[in-house]
N, C-alpha and C positions, 0 to 999 in steps of 0.2 A: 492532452488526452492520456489516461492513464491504457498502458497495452499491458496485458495479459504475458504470465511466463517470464516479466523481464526484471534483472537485478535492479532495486533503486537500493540509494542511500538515505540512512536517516541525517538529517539536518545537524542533530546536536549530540550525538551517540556516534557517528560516523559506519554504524554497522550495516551490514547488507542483508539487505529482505528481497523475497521472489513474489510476484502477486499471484495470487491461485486465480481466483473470480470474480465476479460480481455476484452482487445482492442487493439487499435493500433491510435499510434498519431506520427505528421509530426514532424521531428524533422530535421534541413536542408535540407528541400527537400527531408529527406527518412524515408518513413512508420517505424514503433520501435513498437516493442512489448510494451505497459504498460498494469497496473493494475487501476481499476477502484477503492476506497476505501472511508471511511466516519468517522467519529471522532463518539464515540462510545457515546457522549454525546448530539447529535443533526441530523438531516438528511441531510445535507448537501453531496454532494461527489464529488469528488478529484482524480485527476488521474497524475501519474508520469509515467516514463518510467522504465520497470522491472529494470535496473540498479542502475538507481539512488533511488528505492523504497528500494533495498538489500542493497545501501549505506545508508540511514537513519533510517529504522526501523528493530528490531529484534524481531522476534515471542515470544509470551507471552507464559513465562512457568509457569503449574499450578502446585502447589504443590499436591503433593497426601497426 
């Protein structure tokens, strides 16, 4: 499950993004759940579809 607010990493770029929200975008003619998110080094944002966001980034774990 994708949470709201939290650091993930990308896959193959190793950079850190913050998720903003959800939405919903057209993906062959049928509405899809995505997340709305931003690169944590400028404000730009960026939206995929929940699937394919679980396919390339993994949430940032902080060491304690």
């Amino acid at each position: 499950m994708i949470e709201l607010n939290k650091t993930y990493i990308h896959y193959k770029n190793n950079k850190s993004y913050t998720t903003i929200n959800f939405c919903k975008i057209q993906e062959n003619d049928i509405w899809t759940k995505a997340v709305i998110y931003k690169p944590n080094d400028c404000e730009e944002l960026f939206v995929r579809t929940n699937k394919e966001f679980n396919e390339k980034f993994k949430i940032k774990v902080t060491k304690m």
